[in-house]
C-alpha positions as CSV (number, residue, x, y, z in Angstrom):
1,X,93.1,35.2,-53.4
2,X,92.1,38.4,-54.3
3,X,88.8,37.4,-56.0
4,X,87.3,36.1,-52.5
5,X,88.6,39.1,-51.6
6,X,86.9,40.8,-53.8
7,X,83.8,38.6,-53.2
8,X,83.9,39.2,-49.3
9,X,84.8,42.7,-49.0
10,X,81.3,44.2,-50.3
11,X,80.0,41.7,-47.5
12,X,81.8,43.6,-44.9
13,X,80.4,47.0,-45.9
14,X,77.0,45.3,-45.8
15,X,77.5,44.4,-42.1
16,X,79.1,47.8,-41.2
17,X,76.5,49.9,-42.5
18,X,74.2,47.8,-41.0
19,X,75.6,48.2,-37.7
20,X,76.0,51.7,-37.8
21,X,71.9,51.8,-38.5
22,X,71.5,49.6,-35.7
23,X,73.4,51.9,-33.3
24,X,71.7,55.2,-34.7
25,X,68.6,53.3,-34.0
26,X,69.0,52.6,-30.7
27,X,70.8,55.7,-30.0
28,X,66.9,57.2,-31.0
29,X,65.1,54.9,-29.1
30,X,67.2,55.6,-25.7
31,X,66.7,59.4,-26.8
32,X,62.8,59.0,-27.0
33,X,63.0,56.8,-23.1
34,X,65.0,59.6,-21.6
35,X,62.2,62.8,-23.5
36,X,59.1,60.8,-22.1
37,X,61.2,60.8,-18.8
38,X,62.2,64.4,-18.6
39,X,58.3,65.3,-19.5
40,X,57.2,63.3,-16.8
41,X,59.0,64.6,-14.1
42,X,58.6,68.0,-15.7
43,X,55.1,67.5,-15.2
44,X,55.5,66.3,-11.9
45,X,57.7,69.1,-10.7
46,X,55.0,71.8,-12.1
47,X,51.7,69.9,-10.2
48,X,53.9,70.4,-7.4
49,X,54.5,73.8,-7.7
50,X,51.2,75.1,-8.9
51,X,49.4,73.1,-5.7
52,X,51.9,74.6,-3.4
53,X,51.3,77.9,-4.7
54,X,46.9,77.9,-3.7
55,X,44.2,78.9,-5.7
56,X,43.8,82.0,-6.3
57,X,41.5,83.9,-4.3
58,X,39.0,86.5,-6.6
């Protein structure tokens, strides 16, 4: 019994540290969606701003 035990349990740690890249991995990639979002409406917001201001008159 405690052979396959033995056997298994380095099987589990496989899978957990698997999983826990998984997770960081995705945790990045919903990081990156959300930066490319925030720049977006960054740039939005400051097209808005600088068009609302004028040109300025020399």
């Amino acid at each position: 019994m405690s052979t396959a035990l033995a056997l298994v349990l380095p099987v589990f740690a496989d899978a957990a540290e698997e999983g826990k890249k998984v997770l960081i991995g995705m945790l990045l990639v919903g990081l990156t969606f959300i930066a490319v979002i925030a720049l977006g409406e960054t740039s939005k917001y400051l097209k808005h701003r600088r068009k609302a201001r004028g040109r300025a008159s020399y």
